[in-house]
C-alpha positions as CSV (number, residue, x, y, z in Angstrom):
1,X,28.5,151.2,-69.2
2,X,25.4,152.1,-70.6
3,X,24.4,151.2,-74.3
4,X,23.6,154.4,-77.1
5,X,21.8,154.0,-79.8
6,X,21.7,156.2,-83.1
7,X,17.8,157.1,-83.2
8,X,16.7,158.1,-86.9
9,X,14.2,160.1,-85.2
10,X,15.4,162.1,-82.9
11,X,18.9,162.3,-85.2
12,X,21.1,161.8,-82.4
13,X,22.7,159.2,-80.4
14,X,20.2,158.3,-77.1
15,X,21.0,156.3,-73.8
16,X,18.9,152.7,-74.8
17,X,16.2,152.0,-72.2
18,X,13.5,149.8,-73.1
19,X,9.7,150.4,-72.5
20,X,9.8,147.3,-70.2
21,X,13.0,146.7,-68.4
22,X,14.9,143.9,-69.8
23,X,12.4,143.2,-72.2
24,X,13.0,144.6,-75.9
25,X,10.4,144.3,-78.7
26,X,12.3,144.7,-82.3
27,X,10.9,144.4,-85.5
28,X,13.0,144.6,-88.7
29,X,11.9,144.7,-92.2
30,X,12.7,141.6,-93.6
31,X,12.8,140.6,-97.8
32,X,10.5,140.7,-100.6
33,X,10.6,137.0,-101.7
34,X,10.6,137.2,-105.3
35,X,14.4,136.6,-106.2
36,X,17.2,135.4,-104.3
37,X,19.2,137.7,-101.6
38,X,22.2,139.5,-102.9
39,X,24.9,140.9,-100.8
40,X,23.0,144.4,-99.7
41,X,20.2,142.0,-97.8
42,X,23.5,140.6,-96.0
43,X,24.4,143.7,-94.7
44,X,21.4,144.6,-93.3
45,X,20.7,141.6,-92.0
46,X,24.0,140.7,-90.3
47,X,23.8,144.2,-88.6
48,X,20.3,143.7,-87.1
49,X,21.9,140.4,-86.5
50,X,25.0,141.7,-84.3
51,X,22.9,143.7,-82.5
52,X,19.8,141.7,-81.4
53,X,22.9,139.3,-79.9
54,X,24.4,142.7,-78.3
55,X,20.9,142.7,-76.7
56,X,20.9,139.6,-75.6
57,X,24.0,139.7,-74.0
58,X,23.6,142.6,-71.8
59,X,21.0,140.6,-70.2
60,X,17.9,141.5,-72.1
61,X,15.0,139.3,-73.2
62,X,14.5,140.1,-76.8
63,X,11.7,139.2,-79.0
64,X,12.6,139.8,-82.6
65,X,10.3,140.0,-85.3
66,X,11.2,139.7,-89.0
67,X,8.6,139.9,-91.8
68,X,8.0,138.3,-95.4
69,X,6.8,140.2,-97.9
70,X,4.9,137.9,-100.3
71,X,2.2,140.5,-101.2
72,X,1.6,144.2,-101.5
73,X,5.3,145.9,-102.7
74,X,4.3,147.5,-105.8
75,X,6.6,148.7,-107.7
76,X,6.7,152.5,-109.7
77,X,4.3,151.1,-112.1
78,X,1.6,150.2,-109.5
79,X,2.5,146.2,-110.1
80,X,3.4,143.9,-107.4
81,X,6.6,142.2,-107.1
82,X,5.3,139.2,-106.5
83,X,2.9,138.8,-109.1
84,X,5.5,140.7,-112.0
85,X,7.7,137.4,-111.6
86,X,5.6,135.4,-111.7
87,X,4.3,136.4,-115.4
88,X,8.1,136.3,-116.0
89,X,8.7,132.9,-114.6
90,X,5.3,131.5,-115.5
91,X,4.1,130.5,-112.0
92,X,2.1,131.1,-109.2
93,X,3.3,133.8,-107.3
94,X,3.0,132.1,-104.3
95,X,5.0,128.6,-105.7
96,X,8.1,131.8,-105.8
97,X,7.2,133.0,-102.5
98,X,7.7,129.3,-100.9
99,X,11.0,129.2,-103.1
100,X,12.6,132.5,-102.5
101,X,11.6,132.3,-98.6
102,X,13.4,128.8,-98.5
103,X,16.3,130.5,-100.1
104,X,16.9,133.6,-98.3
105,X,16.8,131.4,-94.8
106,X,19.2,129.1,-96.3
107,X,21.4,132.4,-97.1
108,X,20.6,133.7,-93.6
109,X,21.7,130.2,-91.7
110,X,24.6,129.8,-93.9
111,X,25.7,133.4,-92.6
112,X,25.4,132.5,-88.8
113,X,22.4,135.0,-88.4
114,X,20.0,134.0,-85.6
115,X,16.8,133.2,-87.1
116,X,13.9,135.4,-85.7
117,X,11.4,134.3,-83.2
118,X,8.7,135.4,-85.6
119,X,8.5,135.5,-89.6
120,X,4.8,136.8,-90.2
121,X,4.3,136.6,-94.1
122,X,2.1,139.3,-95.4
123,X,-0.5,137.2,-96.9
124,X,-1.3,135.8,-93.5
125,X,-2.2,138.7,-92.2
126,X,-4.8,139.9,-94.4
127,X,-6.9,140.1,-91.7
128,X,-5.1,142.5,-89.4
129,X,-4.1,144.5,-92.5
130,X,-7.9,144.9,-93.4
131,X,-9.4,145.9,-89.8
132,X,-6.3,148.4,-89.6
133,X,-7.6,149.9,-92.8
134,X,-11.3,150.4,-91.7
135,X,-10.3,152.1,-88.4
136,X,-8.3,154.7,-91.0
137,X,-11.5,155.2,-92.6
138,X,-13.4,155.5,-89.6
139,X,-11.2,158.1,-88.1
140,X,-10.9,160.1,-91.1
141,X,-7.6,159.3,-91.7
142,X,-8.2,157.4,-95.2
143,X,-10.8,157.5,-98.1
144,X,-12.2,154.8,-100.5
145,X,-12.4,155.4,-104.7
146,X,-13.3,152.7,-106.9
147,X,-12.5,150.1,-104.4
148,X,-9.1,151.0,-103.6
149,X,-8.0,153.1,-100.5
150,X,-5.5,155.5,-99.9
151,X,-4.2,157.6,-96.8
152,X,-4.9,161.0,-96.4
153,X,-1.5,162.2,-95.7
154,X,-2.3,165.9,-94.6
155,X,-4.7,164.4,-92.3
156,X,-1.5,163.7,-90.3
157,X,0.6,166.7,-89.3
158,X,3.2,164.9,-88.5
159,X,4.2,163.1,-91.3
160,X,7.7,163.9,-92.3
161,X,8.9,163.5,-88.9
162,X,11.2,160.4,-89.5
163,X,12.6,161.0,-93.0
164,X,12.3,165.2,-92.4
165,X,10.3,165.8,-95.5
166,X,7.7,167.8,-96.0
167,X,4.4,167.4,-98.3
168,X,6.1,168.8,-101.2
169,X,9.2,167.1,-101.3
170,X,7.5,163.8,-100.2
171,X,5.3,164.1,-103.4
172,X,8.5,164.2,-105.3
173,X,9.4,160.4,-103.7
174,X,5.7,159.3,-104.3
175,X,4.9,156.7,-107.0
176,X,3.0,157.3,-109.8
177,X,0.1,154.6,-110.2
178,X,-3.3,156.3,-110.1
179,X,-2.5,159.3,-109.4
180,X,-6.0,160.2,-111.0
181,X,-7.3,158.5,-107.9
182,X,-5.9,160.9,-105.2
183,X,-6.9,163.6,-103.4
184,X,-3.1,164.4,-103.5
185,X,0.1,163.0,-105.2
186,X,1.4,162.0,-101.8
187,X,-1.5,159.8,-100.2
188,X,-0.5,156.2,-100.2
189,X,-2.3,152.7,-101.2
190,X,-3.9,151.2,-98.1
191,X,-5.8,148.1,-100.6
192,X,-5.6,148.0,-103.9
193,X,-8.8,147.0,-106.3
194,X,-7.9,143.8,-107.8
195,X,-7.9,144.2,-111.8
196,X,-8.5,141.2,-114.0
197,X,-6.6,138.7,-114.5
198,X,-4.4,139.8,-110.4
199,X,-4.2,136.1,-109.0
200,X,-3.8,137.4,-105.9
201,X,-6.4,139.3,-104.1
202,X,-9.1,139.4,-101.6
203,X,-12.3,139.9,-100.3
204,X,-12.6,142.9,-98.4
205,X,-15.4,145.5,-97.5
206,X,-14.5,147.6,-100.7
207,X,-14.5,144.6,-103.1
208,X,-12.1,142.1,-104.5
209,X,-7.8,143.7,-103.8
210,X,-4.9,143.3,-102.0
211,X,-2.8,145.3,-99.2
212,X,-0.6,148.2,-100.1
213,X,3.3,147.8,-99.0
214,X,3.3,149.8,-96.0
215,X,0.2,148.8,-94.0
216,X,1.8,145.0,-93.7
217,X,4.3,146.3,-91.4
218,X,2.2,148.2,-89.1
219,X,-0.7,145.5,-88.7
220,X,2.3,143.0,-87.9
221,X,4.4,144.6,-85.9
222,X,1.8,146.0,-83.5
223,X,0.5,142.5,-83.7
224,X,3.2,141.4,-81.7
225,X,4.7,143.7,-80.3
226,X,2.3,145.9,-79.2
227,X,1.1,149.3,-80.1
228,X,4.1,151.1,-79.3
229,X,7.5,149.3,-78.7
230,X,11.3,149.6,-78.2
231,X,13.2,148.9,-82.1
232,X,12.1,149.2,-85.3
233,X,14.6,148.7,-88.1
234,X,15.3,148.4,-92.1
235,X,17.1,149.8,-94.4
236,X,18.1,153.3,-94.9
237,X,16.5,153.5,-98.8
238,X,13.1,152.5,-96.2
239,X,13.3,155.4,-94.5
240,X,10.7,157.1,-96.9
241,X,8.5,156.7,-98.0
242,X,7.7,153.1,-96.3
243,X,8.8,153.9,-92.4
244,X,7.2,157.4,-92.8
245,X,3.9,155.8,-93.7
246,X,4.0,153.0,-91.2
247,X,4.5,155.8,-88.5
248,X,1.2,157.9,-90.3
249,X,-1.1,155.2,-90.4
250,X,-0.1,153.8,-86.9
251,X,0.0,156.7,-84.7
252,X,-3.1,157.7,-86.8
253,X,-5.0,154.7,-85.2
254,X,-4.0,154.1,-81.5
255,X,-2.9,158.0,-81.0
256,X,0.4,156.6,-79.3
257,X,4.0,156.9,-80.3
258,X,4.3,153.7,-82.7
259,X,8.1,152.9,-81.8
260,X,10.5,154.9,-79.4
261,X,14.1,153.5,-81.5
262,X,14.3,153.6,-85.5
263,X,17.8,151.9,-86.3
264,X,18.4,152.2,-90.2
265,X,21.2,150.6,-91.8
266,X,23.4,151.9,-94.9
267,X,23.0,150.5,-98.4
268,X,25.9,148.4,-100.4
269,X,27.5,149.9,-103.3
270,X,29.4,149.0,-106.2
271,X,31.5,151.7,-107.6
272,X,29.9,154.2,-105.9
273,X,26.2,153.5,-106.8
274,X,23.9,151.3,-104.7
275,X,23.3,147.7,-105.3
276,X,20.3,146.7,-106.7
277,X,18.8,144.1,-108.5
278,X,16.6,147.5,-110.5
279,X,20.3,148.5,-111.4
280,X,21.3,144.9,-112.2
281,X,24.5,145.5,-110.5
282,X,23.8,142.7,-107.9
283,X,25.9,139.6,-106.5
284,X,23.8,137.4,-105.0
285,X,24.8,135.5,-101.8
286,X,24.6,132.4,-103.5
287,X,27.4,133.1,-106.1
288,X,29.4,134.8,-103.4
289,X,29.3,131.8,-101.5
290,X,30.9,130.1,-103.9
291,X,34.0,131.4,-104.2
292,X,34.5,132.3,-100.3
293,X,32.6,131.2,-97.0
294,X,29.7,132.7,-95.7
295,X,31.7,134.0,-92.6
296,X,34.3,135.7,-94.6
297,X,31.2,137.3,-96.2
298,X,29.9,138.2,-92.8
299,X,33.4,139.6,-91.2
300,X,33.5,141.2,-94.9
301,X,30.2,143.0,-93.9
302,X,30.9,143.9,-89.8
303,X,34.0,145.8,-91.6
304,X,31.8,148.6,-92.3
305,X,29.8,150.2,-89.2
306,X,25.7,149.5,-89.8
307,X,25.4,153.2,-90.3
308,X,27.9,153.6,-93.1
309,X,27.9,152.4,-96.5
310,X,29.7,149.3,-98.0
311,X,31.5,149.5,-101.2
312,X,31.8,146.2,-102.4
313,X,34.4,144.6,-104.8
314,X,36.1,141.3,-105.0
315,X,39.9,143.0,-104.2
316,X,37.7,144.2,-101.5
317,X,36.6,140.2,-100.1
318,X,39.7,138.7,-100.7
319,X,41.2,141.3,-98.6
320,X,38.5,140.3,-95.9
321,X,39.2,136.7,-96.4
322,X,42.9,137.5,-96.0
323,X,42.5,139.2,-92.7
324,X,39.7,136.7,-91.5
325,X,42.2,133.5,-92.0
326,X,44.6,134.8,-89.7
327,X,42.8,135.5,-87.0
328,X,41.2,132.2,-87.1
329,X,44.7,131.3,-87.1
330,X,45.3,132.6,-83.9
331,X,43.0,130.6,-82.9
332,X,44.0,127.6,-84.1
333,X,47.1,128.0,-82.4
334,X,45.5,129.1,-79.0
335,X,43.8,125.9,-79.1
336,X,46.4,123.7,-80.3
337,X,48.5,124.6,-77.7
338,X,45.8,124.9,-75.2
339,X,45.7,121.0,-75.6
340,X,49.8,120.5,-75.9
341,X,49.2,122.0,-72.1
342,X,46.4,120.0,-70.6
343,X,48.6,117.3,-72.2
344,X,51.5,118.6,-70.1
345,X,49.2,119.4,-67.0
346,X,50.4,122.7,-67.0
347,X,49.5,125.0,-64.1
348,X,51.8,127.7,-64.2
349,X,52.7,130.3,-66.8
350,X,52.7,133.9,-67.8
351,X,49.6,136.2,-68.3
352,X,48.6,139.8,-69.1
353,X,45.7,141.7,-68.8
354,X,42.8,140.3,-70.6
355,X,40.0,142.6,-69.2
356,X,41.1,145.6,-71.3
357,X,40.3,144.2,-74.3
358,X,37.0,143.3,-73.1
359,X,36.2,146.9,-71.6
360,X,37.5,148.3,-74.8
361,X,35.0,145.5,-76.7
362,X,31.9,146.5,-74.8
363,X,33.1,150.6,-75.1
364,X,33.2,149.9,-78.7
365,X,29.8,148.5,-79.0
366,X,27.9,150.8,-76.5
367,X,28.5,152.8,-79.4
368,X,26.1,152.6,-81.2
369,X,26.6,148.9,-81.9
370,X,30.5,149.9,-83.7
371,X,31.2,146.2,-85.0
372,X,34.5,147.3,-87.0
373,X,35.8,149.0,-83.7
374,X,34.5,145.7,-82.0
375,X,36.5,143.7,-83.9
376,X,39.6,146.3,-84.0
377,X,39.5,145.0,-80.3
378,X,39.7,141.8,-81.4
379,X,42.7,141.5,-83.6
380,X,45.0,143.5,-80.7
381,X,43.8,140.6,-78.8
382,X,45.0,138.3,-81.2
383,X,48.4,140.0,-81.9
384,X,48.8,140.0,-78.1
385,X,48.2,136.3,-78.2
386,X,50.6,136.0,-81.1
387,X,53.3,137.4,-78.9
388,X,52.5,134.9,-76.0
389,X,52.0,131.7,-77.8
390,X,55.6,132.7,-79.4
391,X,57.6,133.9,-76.6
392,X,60.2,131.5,-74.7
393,X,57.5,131.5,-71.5
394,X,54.8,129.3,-71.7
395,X,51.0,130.0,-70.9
396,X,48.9,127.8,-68.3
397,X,46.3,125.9,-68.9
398,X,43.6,128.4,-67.0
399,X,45.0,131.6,-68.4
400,X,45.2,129.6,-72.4
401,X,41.4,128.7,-71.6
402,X,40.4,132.3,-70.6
403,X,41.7,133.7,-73.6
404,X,39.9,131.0,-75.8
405,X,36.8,131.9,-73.8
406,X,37.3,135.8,-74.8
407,X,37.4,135.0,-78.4
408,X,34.5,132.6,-78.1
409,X,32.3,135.6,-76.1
410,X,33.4,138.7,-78.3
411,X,34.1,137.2,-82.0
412,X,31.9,134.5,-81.7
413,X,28.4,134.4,-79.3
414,X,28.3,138.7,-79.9
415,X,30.2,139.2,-83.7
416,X,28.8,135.1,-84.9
417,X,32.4,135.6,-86.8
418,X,34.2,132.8,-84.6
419,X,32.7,128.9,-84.9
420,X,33.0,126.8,-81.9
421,X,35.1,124.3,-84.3
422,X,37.7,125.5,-86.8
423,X,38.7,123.8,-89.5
424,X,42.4,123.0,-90.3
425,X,41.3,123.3,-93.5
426,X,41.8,127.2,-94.7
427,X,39.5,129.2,-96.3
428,X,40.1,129.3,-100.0
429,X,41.6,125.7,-100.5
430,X,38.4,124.6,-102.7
431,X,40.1,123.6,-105.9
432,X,37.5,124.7,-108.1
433,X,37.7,128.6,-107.2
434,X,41.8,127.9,-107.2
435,X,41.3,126.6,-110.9
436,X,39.3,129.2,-111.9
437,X,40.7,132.4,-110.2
438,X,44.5,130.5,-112.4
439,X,42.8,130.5,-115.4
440,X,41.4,134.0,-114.6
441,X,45.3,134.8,-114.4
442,X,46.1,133.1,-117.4
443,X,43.8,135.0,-119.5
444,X,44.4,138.4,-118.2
445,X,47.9,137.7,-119.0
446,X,46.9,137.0,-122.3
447,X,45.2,140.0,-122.6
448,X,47.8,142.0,-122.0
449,X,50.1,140.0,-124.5
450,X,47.1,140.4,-126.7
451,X,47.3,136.7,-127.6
452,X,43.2,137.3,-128.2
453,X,42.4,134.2,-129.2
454,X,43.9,132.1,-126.0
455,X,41.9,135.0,-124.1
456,X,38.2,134.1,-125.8
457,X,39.5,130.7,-125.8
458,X,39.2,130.6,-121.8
459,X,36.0,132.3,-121.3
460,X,34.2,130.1,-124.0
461,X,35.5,126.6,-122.3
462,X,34.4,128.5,-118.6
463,X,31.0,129.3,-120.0
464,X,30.9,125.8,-121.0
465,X,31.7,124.7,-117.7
466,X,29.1,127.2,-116.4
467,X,31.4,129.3,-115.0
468,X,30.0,133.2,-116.4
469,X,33.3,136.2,-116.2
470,X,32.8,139.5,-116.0
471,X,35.1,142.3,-116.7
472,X,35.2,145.2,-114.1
473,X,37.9,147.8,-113.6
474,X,39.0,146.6,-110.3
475,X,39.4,143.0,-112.4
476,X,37.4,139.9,-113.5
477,X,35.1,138.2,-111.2
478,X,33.0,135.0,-112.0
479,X,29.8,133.5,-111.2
480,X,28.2,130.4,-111.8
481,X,25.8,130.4,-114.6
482,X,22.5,130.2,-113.7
């Protein structure tokens, strides 16, 4: 069975075949470390996650590369992320940069996401970044004003090809910080001239500044990976402009196809509208990790194919973490009994047909990666099992060990959604989050009985408590107070 892949740029599905057989190159675009992750940077990364371990398994030595952005992502205002909070938090943006980075692989390891074999950090690759930038200018490609340069974009008749835009629509998605500056509204920073008072900056051959967003990614990747190779991914929002650019610049200095696959992943939403800390309707992992565990997060996520969007609620999680406990519950059974038999020495017993579900599995995920089919598989597998751990006939201790192997193989070393050891202890038996989801209840109830008082009552003592609740329509959620 061969293995398809949904190619942004060609806009259809293609048969995967790496540059170098059995070796894959993949570079995804990893955070902006100036605030913790929230559940739309799960998402993305749990799908690059699922599929670099679909690589792996088929055989396939895969080097993955992940960057940090600690420098360069300006924002509509022309003002780095970086540097913005740290006027807010009144420290040096690189003291945030060591925190945030800290915290998102924390986030990351607590989700079972294989850490990747490279995390270049922007500002240590300044270097790169700047060389890349003078062969620009010296193929005509770029142009210097006031010691700032910016890409020529209709120097590159291709641009558009990735996000389908052309000039004048991509002016439309262009941002707006000296626009004064540009031959057109669509040209892009390449370095940016260091004001007074920017802590962070360079020397360069144009004077004192610091990279623009896009040209990190390009210096980086090709870095490692070579001037052209197999993956690139991110999110769908970086589509354009920052995927188109990296393509313009790229191509625009070795005159070779920059990657071959672009694998974007669909955004998170709440009611409808994408999550985001601009929109401030963000739940960070941290706060959703306290109320369920970071694999019912992650099973929450491979629900929803990488390609499609992910409306998120907490109905919505505690219907995941509904589903998620019984099939670890399966499980648990499977392996109890698995040692009642070896107890027993039992040799003989009943079977059925256990490579279906793995043909189906594999079907599933050659695909285009389709995790919630994948896992479909999965819980037919476990209802199957259901049956046989309950029916009069007993398994063997071979066949009860195959089945625990399936589980292991598909759920756990492809999906990372099955641990090697399951606690008897189920998920959602922390007393706190049963206290406080009761006294959620309580209130409500109040509310509805317009007993007011008892209502304010509770949230004032939770606040207190620093436990924060917030009113939706779908019903109150809490957080922890930062």
């Amino acid at each position: 069975m061969a293995l398809f892949i949904y190619n942004t740029l060609t806009r259809q599905k293609e048969k995967f075949k790496p540059i170098h057989e059995g070796l894959v190159g993949m570079y995804v675009c990893g955070p902006t470390v100036y605030s913790d992750s929230h559940i739309g940077h799960g998402k993305s990364y749990v799908s690059f996650d699922v599929i670099v371990r679909y690589l792996r398994y088929l055989g396939n030595k895969v080097l993955y590369i992940q960057n940090i952005t600690d420098v360069g992502h300006l924002l509509d205002d022309g003002e780095d992320r970086m540097l913005k909070q740290s006027k807010i938090e009144k420290v040096h943006p690189m003291q945030i940069a060591e925190k945030i980075t800290r915290s998102y692989f924390e986030d990351m390891d607590k989700l079972g996401i294989v850490r990747p074999d490279i995390s270049p950090r922007a500002s240590g690759h300044i270097i790169e970044q700047i060389e890349m930038v003078k062969q620009l200018l010296a193929k005509g490609f770029a142009y210097e004003v006031n010691g700032s340069v910016y890409y020529d974009v209709q120097k590159f008749n291709k641009y558009g090809k990735l996000s389908g835009r052309v000039l004048d629509e991509a002016v439309e998605g262009t941002r707006v910080e000296s626009r004064s500056e540009k031959r057109n509204p669509a040209d892009f920073a390449l370095w940016k001239k260091a004001e007074s008072g920017h802590i962070m900056h360079w020397p360069s051959p144009w004077g004192e500044g610091f990279p623009g967003w896009h040209i990190e990614c390009s210096a980086m990747s090709m870095k490692y990976l070579g001037e052209t190779f197999d993956i690139h991914g991110g999110g769908m929002d970086n589509q354009f402009p920052h995927h188109e650019c990296e393509i313009a610049q790229s191509e625009a200095v070795t005159g070779k196809p920059f990657v071959k696959y672009w694998i974007h992943n669909n955004l998170v939403t709440v009611d409808g509208k994408k999550m985001s800390k601009s929109f401030g309707n963000f739940v960070t992992l941290k706060d959703a990790f306290i109320k369920y565990d970071p694999l019912v997060v992650r099973f929450f996520i491979l629900q929803s194919h990488y390609r499609s969007t992910l409306d998120f609620s907490d109905e919505a999680l505690q219907g995941a973490r509904t589903g998620y406990e019984k099939l670890l519950t399966t499980i648990r059974n499977l392996r109890e009994e698995l040692q009642k038999a070896e107890s027993e020495k039992r040799n003989e017993g009943i079977s059925f047909d256990l490579s279906l579900y793995k043909k189906r599995f594999m079907e599933a995920m050659n695909d285009d990666f389709n995790a919630p089919l994948a896992m479909g598989v999965i819980f037919e597998l476990s209802r199957e099992t259901n049956q046989a751990l309950n029916s009069e006939q007993k398994l063997s201790i071979d066949f009860l060990r195959q089945i625990d192997m399936c589980f292991s193989e598909l759920g756990g070393r492809i999906l990372g959604i099955i641990p090697e050891q399951i606690s008897t202890k189920k998920d959602g038996e922390n007393i706190e989050s049963q206290l406080i989801d009761i006294h959620i209840k309580v209130r409500q109830q109040a509310k509805q009985e317009k007993v007011w008082w008892a209502a304010d009552l509770i949230r004032k003592e939770l606040e207190a408590l620093g436990i924060r609740l917030e009113d939706k329509k779908d019903g109150t959620i809490w957080h922890r107070a930062k």
